[in-house]
C-alpha positions in Angstrom: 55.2 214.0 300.9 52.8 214.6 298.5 55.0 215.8 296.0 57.4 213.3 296.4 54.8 210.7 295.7 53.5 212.4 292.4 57.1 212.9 291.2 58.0 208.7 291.7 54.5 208.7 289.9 56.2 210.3 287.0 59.2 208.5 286.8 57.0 205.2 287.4 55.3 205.8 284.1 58.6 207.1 282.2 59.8 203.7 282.7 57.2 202.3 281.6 56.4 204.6 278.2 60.1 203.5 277.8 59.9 199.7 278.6 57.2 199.5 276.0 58.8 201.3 272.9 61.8 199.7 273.7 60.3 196.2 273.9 57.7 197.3 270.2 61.4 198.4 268.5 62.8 194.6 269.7 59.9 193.0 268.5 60.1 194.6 265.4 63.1 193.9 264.7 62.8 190.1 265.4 59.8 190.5 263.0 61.7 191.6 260.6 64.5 189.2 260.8 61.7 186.8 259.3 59.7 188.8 257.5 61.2 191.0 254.4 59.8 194.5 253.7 61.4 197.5 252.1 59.9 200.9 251.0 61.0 202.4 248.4 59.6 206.1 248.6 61.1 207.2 245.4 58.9 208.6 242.1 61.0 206.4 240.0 61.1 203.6 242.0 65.1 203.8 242.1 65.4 201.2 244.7 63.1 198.7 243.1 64.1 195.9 242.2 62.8 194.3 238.8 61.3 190.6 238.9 63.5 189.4 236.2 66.1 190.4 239.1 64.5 189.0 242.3 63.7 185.7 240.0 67.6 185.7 239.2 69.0 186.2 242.9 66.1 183.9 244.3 68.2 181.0 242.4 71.4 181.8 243.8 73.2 179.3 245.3 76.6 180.4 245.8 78.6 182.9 247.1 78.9 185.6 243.6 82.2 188.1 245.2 82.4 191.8 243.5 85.7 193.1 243.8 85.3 196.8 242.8 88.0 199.2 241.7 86.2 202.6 243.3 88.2 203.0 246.3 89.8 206.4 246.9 89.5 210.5 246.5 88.1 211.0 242.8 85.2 213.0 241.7 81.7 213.9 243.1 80.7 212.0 240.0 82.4 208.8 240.7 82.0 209.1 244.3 78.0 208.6 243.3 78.6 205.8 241.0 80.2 204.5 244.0 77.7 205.0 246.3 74.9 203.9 243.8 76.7 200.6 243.1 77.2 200.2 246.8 73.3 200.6 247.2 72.7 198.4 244.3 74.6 195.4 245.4 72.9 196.2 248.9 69.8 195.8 247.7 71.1 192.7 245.6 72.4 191.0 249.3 68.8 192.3 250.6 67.5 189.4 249.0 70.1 186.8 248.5 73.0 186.6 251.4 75.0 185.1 248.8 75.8 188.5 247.1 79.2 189.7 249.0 81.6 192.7 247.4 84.1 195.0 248.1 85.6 198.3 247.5 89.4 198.4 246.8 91.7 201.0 245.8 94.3 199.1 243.8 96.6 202.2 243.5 97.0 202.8 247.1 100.4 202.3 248.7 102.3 201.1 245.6 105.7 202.6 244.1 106.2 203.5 240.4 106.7 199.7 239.5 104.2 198.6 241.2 101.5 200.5 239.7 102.6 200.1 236.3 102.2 196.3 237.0 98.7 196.9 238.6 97.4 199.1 235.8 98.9 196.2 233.2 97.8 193.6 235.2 94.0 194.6 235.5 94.1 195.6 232.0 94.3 191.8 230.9 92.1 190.6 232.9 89.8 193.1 231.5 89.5 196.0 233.7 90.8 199.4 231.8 91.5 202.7 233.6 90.3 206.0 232.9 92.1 208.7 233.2 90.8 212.1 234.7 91.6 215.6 235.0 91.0 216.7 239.0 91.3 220.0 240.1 93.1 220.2 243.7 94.6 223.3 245.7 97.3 223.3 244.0 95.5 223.2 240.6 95.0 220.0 237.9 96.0 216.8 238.6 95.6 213.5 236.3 94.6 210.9 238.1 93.9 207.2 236.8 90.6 205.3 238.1 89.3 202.1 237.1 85.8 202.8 236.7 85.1 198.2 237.0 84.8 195.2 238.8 86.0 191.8 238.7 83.3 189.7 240.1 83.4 185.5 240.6 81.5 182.7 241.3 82.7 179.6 242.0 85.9 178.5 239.6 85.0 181.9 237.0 85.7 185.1 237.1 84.7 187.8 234.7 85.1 191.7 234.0 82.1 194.5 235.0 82.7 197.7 233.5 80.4 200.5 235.3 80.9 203.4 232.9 79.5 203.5 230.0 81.6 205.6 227.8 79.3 207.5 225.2 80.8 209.3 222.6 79.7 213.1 222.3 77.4 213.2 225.2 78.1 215.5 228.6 80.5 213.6 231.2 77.0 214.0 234.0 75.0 212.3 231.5 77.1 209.6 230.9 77.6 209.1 234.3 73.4 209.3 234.9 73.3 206.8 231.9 75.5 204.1 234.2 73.7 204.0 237.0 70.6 204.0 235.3 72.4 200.6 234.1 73.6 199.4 237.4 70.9 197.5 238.1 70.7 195.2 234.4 74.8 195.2 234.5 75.0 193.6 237.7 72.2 191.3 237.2 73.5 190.3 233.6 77.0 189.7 235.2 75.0 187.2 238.0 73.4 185.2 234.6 76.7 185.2 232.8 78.3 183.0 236.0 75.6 181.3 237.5 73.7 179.9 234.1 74.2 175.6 234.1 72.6 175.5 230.7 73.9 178.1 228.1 70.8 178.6 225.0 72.0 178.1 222.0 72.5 180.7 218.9 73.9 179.8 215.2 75.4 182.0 212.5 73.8 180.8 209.2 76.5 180.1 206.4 75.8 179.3 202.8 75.1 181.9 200.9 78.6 184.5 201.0 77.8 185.2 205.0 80.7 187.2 206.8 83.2 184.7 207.4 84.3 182.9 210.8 87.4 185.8 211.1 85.2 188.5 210.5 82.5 187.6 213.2 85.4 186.3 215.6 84.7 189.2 218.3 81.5 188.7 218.5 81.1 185.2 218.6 84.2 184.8 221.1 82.1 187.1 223.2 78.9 185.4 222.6 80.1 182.1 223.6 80.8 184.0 227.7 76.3 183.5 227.4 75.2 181.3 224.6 76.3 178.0 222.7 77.2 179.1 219.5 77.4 177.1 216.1 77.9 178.0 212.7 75.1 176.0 210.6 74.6 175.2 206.7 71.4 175.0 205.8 71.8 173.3 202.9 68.4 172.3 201.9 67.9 170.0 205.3 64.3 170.7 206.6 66.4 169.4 210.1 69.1 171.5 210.6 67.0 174.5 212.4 64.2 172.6 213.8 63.7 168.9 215.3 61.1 166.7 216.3 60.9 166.7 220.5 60.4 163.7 222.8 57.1 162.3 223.3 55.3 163.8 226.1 53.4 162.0 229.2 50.6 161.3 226.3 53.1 160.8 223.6 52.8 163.7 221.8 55.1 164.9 219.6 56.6 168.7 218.5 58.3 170.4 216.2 60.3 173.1 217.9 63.9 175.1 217.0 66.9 173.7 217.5 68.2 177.3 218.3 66.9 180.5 220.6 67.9 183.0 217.4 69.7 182.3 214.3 71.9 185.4 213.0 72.3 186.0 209.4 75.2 188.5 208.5 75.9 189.9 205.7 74.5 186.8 202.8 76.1 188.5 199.1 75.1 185.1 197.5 70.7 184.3 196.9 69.0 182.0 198.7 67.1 179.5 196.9 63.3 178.3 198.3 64.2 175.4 200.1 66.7 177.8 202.4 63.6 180.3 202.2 61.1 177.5 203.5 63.5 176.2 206.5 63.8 179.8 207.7 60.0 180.6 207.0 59.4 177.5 209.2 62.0 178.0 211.9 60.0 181.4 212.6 56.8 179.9 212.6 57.5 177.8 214.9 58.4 180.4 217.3 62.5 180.8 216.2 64.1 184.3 216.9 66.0 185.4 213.9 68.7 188.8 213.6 68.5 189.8 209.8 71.6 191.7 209.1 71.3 192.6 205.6 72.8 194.9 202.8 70.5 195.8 200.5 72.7 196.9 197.9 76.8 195.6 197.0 78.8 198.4 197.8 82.2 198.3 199.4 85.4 200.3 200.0 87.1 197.4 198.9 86.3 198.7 195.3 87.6 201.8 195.8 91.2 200.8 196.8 92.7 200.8 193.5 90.1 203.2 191.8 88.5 206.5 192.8 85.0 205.5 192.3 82.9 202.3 192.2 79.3 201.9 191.4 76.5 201.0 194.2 74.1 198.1 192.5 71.4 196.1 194.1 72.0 193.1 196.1 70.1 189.9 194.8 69.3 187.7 197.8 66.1 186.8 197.2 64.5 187.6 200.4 62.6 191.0 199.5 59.1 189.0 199.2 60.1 186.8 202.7 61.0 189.9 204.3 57.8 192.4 203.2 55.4 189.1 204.2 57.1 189.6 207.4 56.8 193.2 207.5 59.6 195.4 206.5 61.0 196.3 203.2 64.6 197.4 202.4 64.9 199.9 200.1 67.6 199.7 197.4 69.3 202.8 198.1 71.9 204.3 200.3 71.8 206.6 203.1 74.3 209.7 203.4 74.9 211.8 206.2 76.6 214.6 207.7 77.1 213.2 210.8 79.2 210.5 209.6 82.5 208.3 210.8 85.6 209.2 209.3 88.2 207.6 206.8 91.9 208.0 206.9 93.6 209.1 203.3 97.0 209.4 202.4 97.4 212.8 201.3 101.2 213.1 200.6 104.5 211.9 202.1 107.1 213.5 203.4 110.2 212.8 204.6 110.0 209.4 203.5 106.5 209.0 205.6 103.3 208.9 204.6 100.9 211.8 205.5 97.8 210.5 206.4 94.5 212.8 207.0 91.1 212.6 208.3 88.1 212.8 206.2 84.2 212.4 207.4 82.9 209.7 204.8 79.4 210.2 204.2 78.7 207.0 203.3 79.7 205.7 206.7 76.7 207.2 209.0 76.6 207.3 212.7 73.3 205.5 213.9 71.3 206.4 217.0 68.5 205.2 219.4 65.7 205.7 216.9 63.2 204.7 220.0 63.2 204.2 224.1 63.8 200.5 223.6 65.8 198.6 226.1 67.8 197.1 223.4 68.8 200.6 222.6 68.2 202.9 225.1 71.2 204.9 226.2 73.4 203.0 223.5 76.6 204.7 222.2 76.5 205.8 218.2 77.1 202.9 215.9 79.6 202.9 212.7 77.4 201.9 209.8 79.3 201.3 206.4 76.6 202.0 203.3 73.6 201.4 204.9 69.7 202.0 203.0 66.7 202.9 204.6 63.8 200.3 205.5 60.1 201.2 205.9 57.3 198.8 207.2 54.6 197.4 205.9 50.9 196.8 206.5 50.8 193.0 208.8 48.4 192.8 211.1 49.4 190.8 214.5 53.0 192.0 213.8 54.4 195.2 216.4 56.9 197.0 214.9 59.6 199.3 216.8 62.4 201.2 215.3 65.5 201.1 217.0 68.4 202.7 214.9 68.0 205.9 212.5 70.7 208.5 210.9 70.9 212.2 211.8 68.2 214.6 210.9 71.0 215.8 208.0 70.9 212.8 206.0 70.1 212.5 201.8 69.0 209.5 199.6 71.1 208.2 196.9 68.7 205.7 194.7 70.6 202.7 192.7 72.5 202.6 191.0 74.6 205.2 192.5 78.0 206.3 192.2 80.4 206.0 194.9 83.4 208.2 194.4 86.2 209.4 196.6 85.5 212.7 195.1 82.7 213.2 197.5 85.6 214.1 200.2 87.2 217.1 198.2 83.6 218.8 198.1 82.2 221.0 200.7 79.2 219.3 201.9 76.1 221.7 200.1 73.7 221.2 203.3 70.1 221.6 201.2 70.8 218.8 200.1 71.0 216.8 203.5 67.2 217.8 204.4 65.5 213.9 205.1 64.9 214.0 208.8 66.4 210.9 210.6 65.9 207.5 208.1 64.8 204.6 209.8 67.6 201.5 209.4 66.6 198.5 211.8 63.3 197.7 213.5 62.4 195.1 215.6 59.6 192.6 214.8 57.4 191.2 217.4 53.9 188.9 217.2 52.5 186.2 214.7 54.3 186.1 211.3 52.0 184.7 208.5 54.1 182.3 206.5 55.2 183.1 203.1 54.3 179.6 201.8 51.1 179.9 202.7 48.6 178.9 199.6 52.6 178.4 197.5 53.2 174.8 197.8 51.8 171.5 197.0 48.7 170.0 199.3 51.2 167.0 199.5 53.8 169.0 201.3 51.5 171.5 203.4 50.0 167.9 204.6 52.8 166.3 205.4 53.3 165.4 208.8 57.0 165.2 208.9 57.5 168.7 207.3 54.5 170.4 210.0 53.7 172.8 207.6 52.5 176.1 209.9 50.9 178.8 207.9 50.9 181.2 211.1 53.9 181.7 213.6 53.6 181.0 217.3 54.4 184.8 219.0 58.2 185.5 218.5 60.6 188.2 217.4 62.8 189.2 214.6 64.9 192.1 214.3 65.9 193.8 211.1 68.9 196.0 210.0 69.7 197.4 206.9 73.3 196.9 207.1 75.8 193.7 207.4 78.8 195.2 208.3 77.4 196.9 211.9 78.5 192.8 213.1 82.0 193.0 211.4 85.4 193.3 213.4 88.1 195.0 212.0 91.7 193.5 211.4 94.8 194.9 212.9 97.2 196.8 210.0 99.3 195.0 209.8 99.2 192.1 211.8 96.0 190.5 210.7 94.5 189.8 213.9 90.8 190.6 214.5 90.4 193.6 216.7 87.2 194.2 219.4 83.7 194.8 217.5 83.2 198.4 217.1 86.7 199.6 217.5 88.0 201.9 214.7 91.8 201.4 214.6 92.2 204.7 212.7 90.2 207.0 214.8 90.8 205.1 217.8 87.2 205.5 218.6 84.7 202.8 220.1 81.5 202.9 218.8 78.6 201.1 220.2 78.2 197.9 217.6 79.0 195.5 220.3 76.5 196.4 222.9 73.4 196.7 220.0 74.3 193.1 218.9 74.4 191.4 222.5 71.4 193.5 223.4 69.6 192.5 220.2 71.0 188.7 220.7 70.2 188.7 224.3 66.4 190.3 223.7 65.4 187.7 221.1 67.5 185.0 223.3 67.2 185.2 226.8 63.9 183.7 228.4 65.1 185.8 232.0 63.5 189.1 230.6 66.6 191.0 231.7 67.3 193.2 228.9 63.7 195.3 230.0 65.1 196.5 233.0 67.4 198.8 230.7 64.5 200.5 230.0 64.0 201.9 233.8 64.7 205.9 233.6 66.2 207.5 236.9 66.0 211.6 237.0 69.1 213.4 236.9 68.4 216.2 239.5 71.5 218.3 238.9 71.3 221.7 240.8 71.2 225.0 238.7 74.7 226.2 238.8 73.8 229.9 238.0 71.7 229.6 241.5 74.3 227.8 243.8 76.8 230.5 242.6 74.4 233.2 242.9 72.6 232.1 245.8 76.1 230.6 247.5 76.3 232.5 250.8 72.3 232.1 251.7 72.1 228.5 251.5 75.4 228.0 253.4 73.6 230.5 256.4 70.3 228.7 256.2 71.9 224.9 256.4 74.1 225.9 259.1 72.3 228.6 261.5 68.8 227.5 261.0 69.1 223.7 262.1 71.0 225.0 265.1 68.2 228.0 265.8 65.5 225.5 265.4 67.2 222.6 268.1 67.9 225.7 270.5 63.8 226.9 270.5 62.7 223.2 270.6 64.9 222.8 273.8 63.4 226.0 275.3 59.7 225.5 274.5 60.5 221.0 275.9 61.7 222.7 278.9 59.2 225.3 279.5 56.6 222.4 278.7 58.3 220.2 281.4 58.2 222.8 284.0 54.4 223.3 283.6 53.4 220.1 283.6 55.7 219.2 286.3 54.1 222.3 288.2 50.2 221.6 287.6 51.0 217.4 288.7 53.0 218.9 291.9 50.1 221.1 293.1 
C-alpha cells in the first residue's frame, strides 16, 4: 500500500514537471510570435543582418518573388550556395513576410527540344548557364546549371546572378567570394525594384568625352537604378546646381542637381568657367567619378603604322585635381600581367591567321585595398593607363582601390608606343616597380580651388554662393578613361556588354567597379558597405581527410552510438535507485 502510494506520488509529479515545460515552451512560443529575437552565434556574424538591409526590408511593401535556378544534383559547392541563399532569403522573410522564393530545376523532365528552348529562353531574359564537369560512377559528366535567379515585384522583373565568375582565382574561392556577396546582391536586387524615386547621375559632355555609343552599356545599365542625363556645361553656373524651395522660414539653398556627375574620357581642355561649375558642384557636397587619361595614347594610331608616340594630355585640370588631392602623373604604366591583343600574323588558305599577344600596355588592375567598392572584384582591362600619387590635404581621406601587378615599369612622356614591343621577350629587371597605384577614392572637405582666385564681386555674390570649403562628400579618381568604354561588335557595329573582350572572349570586371563606384558615391541606403563583410572559408585539409579517412568515419559512427547506449544504462541504473530508496 505504501508503495503503491509513493509510486502514484511519482507519476503525480512527472505530470506535473511535464505540464509546466510544456506550458513555458507554449508560452514561448506565443512570445515569440510577437516579439523578434535571433542569435547569431557565429565569429563573423554570418547570419547578421546589416542595417542598410533591415532599413531596406522594413520598407517593403509588396510581395518581392525569387525564382531560383539551384534545383537538382550538382556539386558540394553549389549545393552550399544553395543552401546559403536559402538561409539568406530566410533571414530576409525573418523580417519582412513579403520576401517569398523558390527553388526550381528548370532542366528537369524536358526532352532534347525542350531544353534547348529553356536554356535559350533564360538566356534572354538574362539568366546564363554554366557548364560543369561532374564526376559520377561511371566517370565525368557535363552538366549545365544556372547558377541565377529571376526575382519580381509587382509589374518588373529582373535577373540575379549568384556566382561571381573571377578570372584566375580557385573554383572554392570564387564560390566563398559569392556568398560572402549574397547578402548585398539580394538586397541590391530588393532596391533596384522597390525604389519610387530613382537619384539622378549625368555624363558630362563638352570637352571630346566618350561618346553616347561608347558609354551605351553602361548607361543602359545605369538607367535599371538611376536617372541618367547627358549634360553640357557650357559655361551655365545652373546646369549642375540650383537654387531649392524656400523652407518653413524661407530660406533658401544651393544644392546639386545630380547625386554624382561622371566624366569619361575629356581629350579636349576645360576652360575656368567649366572648372568653377565643377569646383562648385563639389563644394556643395556633389559626388563626381573622374575618369581621366593623363596622356593621348591610342591603338587607333597604330592601325596603319607600327608605332605612335605617347604625349601629354592637356585638360587643364592638373591644378583642380592636386587642390583636391591627387596628382596624375604623365606617364604610362606597363606590365607583365597584361590583357592580350589579337594580330594577324599570316593567311593561309585564303584565311587570315590571327594570334595572341599579351600587350603590355594593356594592364590588368586589381583590388589595391579591402574596399567594398572593390573587394572581391574580378581584374579590370585597362588600355594605357599612368600612375597617380596623393597629395598633402588635410580633411581629405584617401583610399586606393585599383593597382597593377608587382611586375610593372614606368615609361615617362613622351614615350614610344610600338608594336615591336610584342616580338621581344619580356627582359623581367626591368618590370621591378611593385604594384602602381591608378584610382583612389576621395572622401571629406575639399578646399576650393577658387579660393583667394576671383574677384570680391563674384566670391560675394549671392546668386553664384561662392563656398571656399566643401560640405563632406566623395570623389573617386582613375587614371584611365577607357576602363568605362564598351566595345563594338566586328563587324556589325553594335556595342557589346562593358568589360567583354570579343577577341579573348574574356569578361573582365569594368562593369561591376563602375556600378560599385557609381552606387558608393550615389546611393544614400549605405548598401555597397555590406560588400565589405568577410565570411571564413573553413575548408578541411585534404591531406588529413585522406589520411585520417577511416578514423573519423569510426569515431562519427561508433562513438555517437557507444555514448546513447552508456547514457541509457547509467538513466536506468539511476531510475532503479531512486525508484528503490522512494519505495523503502
Amino acid at each position: 500500500m505504501k508503495k503503491s502510494r509513493a509510486t502514484k506520488n511519482i507519476r503525480k509529479t512527472e505530470l506535473i514537471s511535464f505540464t509546466m515545460i510544456l506550458a513555458i515552451i507554449l508560452a514561448v512560443n506565443v512570445i515569440g510570435g510577437f516579439i523578434f529575437t535571433r542569435l547569431d552565434l557565429t565569429s563573423e556574424k554570418r547570419y547578421t543582418l546589416s542595417p542598410a538591409t533591415k532599413d531596406l526590408l522594413s520598407d517593403l511593401d509588396d510581395y518581392v518573388y525569387f525564382k531560383i535556378y539551384l534545383e537538382g544534383e550538382f556539386p558540394a559547392g553549389f549545393k552550399k550556395l544553395r543552401k546559403e541563399t536559402k538561409e539568406m532569403l530566410d533571414e530576409f522573410r525573418a523580417y519582412n513576410k513579403f520576401v517569398a522564393y523558390e527553388f526550381i530545376n528548370p532542366l528537369e523532365n524536358v526532352s532534347n527540344q525542350e531544353r534547348t528552348e529553356t536554356i535559350k529562353e533564360l538566356a534572354e531574359r538574362g539568366i546564363e548557364p554554366t557548364e560543369l564537369q561532374v564526376r559520377t560512377t561511371d566517370g565525368m559528366e557535363q552538366k549545365v546549371i544556372f547558377p541565377g535567379a529571376l526575382v519580381m515585384y509587382r509589374d518588373m522583373e529582373l535577373p540575379l546572378d549568384l556566382l561571381d565568375n573571377q578570372i584566375n582565382v580557385a573554383p572554392e574561392t570564387v564560390l566563398n567570394n559569392s556568398i560572402q556577396n549574397l547578402e548585398f546582391k539580394l538586397a541590391d536586387i530588393i532596391r533596384k525594384l522597390s525604389q519610387l524615386q530613382k537619384p539622378q547621375i549625368a555624363f558630362i559632355t563638352g570637352h571630346g568625352e566618350l561618346s553616347e555609343s561608347e558609354t551605351y552599356d553602361i548607361a543602359l545599365t545605369l538607367k535599371q537604378n538611376y536617372m541618367v542625363e547627358r549634360i553640357s556645361l557650357n559655361g551655365q553656373i545652373g546646369s549642375l546646381t540650383r537654387r531649392s524651395e524656400p523652407d518653413a522660414a524661407g530660406n533658401v539653398r544651393i544644392v546639386p542637381n545630380f547625386a554624382t556627375i561622371i566624366i569619361a574620357r575629356p581629350t579636349l581642355p576645360f576652360d575656368e568657367k567649366d572648372k568653377f561649375i565643377i569646383d562648385q558642384y563639389v563644394m556643395y557636397g556633389g559626388k563626381v567619378l573622374w575618369l581621366i587619361d593623363p596622356v593621348l595614347a591610342s591603338m587607333d594610331s597604330l592601325q596603319m603604322n607600327e608605332s605612335t608616340v605617347g604625349v601629354d594630355m592637356p585638360l587643364g585640370l592638373d591644378d583642380q585635381l592636386f587642390k583636391y588631392g591627387v596628382r596624375f602623373n604623365k606617364n604610362l604604366v606597363l606590365d607583365l600581367n597584361s590583357a592580350s591583343i589579337p594580330l594577324r600574323t599570316g593567311q593561309v588558305g585564303g584565311q587570315a591567321q590571327i594570334e595572341f599577344f599579351r600587350w603590355n600596355y594593356f594592364p590588368l588592375l586589381n583590388q589595391a585595398s579591402n574596399h567594398p567598392i572593390v573587394r572581391n572584384i574580378n581584374s579590370i582591362k585597362a588600355d594605357f593607363v599612368s600612375s597617380v600619387d596623393t597629395t598633402s590635404v588635410d580633411l581629405v581621406k584617401k583610399t586606393p582601390l585599383l593597382k597593377t601587378s608587382d611586375y610593372s615599369r614606368l615609361s615617362g612622356t613622351p614615350v614610344l608606343i610600338s608594336l615591336a614591343l610584342l616580338r621581344e621577350k619580356a627582359d623581367e629587371r626591368l618590370y621591378n616597380r611593385k604594384g602602381q597605384d591608378v584610382a583612389w577614392l576621395l572622401e571629406g572637405q575639399f578646399s576650393s580651388l577658387y579660393t583667394n582666385r576671383i574677384s570680391p564681386e563674384i566670391a560675394d555674390n549671392k546668386e553664384i554662393g561662392f563656398l571656399q570649403q566643401s560640405e563632406p562628400t566623395a570623389m573617386i579618381v582613375v587614371a584611365d578613361g577607357d576602363i568605362i568604354r564598351n566595345q563594338f561588335h566586328v563587324p556589325q557595329g553594335y556595342p557589346l556588354p562593358l568589360g567583354f573582350d570579343q577577341y579573348t572572349r574574356r569578361t573582365f570586371g569594368n562593369k561591376d567597379f563602375i556600378l560599385n563606384a557609381i552606387s558608393y558615391l550615389a546611393d544614400e541606403t549605405g548598401l555597397v558597405s555590406i560588400r565589405s563583410r568577410e565570411l571564413k572559408n573553413r575548408l578541411l585539409d585534404p591531406q588529413k581527410v585522406k589520411d585520417d579517412k577511416l578514423f573519423w568515419q569510426i569515431t562519427n559512427t561508433v562513438v555517437p552510438v557507444l555514448l546513447v547506449v552508456i547514457f541509457g544504462i547509467l538513466l536506468t541504473v539511476i531510475r532503479k535507485r531512486t525508484y528503490a530508496r522512494k519505495a523503502s
